[in-house]
C-alpha positions in Angstrom: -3.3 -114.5 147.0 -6.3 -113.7 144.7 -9.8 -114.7 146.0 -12.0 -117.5 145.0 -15.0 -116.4 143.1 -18.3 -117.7 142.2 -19.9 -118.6 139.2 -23.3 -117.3 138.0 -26.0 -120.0 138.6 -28.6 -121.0 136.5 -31.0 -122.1 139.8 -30.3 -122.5 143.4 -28.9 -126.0 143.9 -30.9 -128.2 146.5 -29.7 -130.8 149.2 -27.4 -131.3 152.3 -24.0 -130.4 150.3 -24.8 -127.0 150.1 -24.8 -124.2 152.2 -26.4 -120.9 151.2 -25.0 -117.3 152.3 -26.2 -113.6 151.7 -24.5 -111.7 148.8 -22.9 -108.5 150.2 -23.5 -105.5 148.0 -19.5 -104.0 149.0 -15.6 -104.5 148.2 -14.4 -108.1 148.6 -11.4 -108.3 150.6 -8.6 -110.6 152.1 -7.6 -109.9 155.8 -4.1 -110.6 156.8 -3.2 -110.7 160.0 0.8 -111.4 161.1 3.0 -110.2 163.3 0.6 -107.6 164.6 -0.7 -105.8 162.0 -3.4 -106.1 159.6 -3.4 -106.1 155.7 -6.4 -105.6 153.6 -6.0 -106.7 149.6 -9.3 -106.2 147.0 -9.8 -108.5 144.4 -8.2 -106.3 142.1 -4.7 -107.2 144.4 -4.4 -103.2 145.7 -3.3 -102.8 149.4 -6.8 -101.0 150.8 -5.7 -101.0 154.5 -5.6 -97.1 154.8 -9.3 -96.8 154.2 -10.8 -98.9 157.3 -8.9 -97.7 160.2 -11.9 -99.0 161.9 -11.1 -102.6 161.2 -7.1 -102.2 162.2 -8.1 -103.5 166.0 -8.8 -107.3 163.8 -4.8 -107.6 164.5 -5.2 -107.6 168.4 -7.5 -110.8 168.2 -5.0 -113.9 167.0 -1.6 -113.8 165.9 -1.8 -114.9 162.6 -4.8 -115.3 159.9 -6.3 -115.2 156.5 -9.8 -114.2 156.4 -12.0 -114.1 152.8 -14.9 -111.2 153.4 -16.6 -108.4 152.1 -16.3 -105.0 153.5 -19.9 -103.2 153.4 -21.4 -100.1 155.0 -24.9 -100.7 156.3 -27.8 -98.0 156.3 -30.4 -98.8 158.0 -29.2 -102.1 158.4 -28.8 -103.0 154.8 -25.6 -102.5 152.9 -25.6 -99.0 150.8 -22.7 -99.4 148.1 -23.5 -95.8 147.6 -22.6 -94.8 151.4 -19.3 -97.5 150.8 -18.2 -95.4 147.8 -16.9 -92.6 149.5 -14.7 -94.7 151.9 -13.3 -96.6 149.1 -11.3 -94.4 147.1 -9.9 -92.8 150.3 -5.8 -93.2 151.0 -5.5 -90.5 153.7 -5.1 -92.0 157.0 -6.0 -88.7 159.0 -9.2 -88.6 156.5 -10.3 -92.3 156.9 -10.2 -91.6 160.4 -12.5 -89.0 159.7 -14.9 -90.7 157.8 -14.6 -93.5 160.1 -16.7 -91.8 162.6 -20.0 -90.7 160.5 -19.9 -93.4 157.6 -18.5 -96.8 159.3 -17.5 -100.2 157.5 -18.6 -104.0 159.0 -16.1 -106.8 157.5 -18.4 -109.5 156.8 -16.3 -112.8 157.3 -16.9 -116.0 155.4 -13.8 -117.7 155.4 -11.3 -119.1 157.3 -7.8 -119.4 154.9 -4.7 -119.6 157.5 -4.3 -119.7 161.1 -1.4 -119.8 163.0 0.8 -121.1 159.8 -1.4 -123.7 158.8 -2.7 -123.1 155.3 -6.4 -124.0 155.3 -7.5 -123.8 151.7 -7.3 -127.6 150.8 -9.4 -128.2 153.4 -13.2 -128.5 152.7 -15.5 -125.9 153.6 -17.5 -127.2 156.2 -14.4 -127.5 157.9 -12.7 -124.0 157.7 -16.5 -123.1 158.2 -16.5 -125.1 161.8 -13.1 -123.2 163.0 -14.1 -119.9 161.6 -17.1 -120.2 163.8 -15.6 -121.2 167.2 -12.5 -118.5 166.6 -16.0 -116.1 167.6 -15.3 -113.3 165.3 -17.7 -110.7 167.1 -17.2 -107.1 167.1 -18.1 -103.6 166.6 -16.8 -103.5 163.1 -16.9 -107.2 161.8 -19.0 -110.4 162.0 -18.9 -114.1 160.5 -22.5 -113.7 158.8 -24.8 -117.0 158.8 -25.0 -119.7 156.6 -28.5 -121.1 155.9 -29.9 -124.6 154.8 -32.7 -123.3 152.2 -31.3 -121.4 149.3 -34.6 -120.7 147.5 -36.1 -119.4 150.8 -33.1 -117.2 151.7 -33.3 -116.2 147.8 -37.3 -114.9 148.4 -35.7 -113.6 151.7 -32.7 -111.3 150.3 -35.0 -110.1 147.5 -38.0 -108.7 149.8 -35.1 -107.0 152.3 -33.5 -105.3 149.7 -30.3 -107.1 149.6 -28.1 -108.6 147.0 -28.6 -111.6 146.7 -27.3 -115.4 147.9 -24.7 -117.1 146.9 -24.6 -121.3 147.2 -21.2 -123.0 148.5 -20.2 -126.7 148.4 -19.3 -128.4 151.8 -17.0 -130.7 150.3 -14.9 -127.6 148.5 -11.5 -127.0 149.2 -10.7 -122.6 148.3 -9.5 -122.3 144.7 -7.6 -119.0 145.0 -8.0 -116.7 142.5 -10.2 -119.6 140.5 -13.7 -119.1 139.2 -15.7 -122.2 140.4 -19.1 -123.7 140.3 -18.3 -125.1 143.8 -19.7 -121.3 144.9 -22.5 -120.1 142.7 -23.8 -116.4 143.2 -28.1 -115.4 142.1 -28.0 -112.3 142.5 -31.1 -109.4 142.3 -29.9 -107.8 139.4 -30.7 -104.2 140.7 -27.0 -103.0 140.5 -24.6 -103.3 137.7 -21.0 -102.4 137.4 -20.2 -100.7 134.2 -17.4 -99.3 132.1 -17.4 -95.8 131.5 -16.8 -95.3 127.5 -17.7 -91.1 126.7 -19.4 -88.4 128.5 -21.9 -85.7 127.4 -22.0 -82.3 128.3 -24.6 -80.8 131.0 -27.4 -79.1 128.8 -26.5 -75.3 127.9 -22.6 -76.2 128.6 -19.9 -77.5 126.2 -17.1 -78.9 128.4 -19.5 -80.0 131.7 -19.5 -83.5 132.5 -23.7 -84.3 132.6 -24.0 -87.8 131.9 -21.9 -90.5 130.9 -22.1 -93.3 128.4 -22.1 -96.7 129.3 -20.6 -100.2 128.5 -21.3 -103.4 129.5 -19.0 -106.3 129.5 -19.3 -109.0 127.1 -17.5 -112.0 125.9 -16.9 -109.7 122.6 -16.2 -106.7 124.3 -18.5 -103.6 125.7 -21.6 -103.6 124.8 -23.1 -100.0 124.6 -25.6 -100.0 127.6 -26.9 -96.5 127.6 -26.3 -93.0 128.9 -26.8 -92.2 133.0 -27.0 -88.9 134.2 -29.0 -89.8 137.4 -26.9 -88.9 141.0 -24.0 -86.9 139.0 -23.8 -83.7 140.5 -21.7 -82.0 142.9 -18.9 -84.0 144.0 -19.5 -86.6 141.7 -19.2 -85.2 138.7 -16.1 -83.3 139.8 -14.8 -87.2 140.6 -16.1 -88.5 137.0 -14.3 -85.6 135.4 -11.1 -85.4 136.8 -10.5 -89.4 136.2 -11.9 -89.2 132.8 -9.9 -86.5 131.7 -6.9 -88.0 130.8 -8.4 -90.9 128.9 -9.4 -88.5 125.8 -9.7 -90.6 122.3 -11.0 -90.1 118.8 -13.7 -92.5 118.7 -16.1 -94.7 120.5 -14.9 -98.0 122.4 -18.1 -100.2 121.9 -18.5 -103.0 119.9 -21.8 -102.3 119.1 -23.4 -99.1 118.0 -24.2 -95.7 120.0 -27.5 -93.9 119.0 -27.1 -91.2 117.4 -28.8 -89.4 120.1 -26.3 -90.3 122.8 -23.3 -90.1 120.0 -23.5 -86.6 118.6 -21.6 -84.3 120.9 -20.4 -86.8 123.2 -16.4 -86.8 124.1 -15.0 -90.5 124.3 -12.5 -92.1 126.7 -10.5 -95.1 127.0 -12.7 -97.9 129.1 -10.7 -97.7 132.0 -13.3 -96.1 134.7 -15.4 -98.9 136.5 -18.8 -97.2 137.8 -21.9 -99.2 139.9 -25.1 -98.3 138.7 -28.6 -99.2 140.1 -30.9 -99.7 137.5 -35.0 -101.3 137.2 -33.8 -103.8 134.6 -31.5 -104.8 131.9 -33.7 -105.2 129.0 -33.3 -107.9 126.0 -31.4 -105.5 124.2 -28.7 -105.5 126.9 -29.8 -101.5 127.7 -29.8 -100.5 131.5 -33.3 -99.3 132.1 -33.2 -95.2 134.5 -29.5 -96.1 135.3 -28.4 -93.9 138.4 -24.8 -93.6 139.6 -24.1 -95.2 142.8 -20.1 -94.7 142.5 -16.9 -95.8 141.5 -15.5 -99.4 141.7 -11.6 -98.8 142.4 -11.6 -102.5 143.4 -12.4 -103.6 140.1 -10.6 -103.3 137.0 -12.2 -103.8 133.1 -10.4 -107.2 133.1 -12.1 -107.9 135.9 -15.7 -107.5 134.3 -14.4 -109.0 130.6 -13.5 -112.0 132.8 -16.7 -112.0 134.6 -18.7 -112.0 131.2 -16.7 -115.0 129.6 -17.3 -116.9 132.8 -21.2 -116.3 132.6 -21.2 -117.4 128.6 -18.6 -120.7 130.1 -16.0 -119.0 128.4 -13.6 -120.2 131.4 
């Protein structure tokens, strides 16, 4: 099963059939629990269970369940996507573990999709929001998150915290998996992007050292040259960046529209295959990303992933 996802809205929709949630900044995930264990899937369908060993003890609580939620690590009690990038990549159970100590994960839980065999997602969300609530999901490493009555005033809320964003649900939904619906509509504080990564340029006084990379951003036409970012890659970042771009060598540009010349002589380009977040003031009219710096990279979502994202918002699909 693929999640349900939202579409973008063009204003925060008023009245008693909607319910209004905070947008975690993390990696959207679907928990299974059966016969004991528990199985973590990412949007992109990849099995992430090895990487939160802290959120194994889920299994322990009920027998069998399907939860929709969004993995985050907090700092200083808002979600850092930066602090959640170096867990996400990780495979090595001994080295989650490990991680698991200094840079925890919270599973913020939102819905309820199977319990004890019964498959939940025709029902409407107010009520797999009532039985999510009374199962009393409350740990150390996972919660079931508010829902609020006021969108705009959770909107004004989010934004002077520092967080996301909200996203607006319909009471009378059933879950559409893997669907795009404007039953859930997300308004989000555009102060992160995700981005493809389309050619590098060398560090300054070097020929073959990754210091900055080249942007794309997804739209209904293709990627959209967005810019060059060299903020936050050092160290073991730009080790990361290189090693995955490596292999994805080509002869000429991937964008649909042009690269300055500035940013295009003596850059090296790559196959769009290498999902980065960004933080960013703005994306200007000219679809540029204003002091991009690099937060990390998104293994949970693909290029399809953000192609599919920009038809939706231009009601492509």
């Amino acid at each position: 099963m693929r999640p349900m996802l939202a579409t973008p809205a063009t204003s925060i929709p008023h009245g008693g059939d909607w319910v209004h949630e905070v947008k975690w900044d993390g990696m959207r995930v679907l928990a299974d629990i059966s016969d004991g264990r528990l199985t973590l899937t990412s949007r992109a369908g990849n099995d992430v269970t090895a990487s939160y060993p802290e959120l194994a003890p889920l299994a322990d609580l009920y027998d069998d369940m399907l939860l929709d939620g969004e993995v985050v690590a907090l700092d200083g009690g808002r979600p850092s996507f930066g602090a959640l990038a170096d867990r996400m990549h990780v495979r090595d159970r001994r080295k989650a573990e490990r991680l698991s100590a200094v840079r925890p994960v919270t599973l913020m839980v939102f819905d309820l999709l199977r319990l004890y065999g019964a498959d939940l997602t025709t029902q409407p969300l107010s009520a797999r929001r009532e039985l999510l609530e009374r199962l009393d999901l409350r740990g150390r490493h996972w919660q079931v998150p508010p829902v609020y009555d006021d969108g705009e005033e959770l909107f004004a809320a989010t934004r002077e915290q520092g967080l996301e964003g909200v996203v607006s649900k319909r009471l009378s939904a059933p879950y559409l998996p893997g669907r795009r619906s404007t039953d859930w509509l997300k308004s989000p504080h555009r102060t992160t992007v995700s981005a493809v990564v389309g050619g590098w340029r060398p560090e300054t006084g070097t020929t073959d050292r990754l210091g900055a990379v080249l942007l794309g951003m997804a739209t209904p036409q293709g990627w959209r040259y967005a810019g060059r970012m060299g903020s936050g890659i050092a160290g073991r970042a730009q080790r990361e960046l290189a090693g995955l771009l490596a292999p994805l060598a080509r002869d000429s540009a991937p964008f649909a529209t042009p690269v300055p010349r500035v940013d295009a002589d003596g850059a090296f380009w790559v196959e769009p295959r290498v999902v980065v977040e960004a933080r960013t003031l703005e994306v200007t009219r000219d679809g540029r990303l204003r002091q991009p710096a690099y937060l990390g990279v998104r293994t949970d979502l693909t290029p399809e992933d953000l192609l599919a994202d920009a038809r939706a918002e231009a009601g492509g699909e």
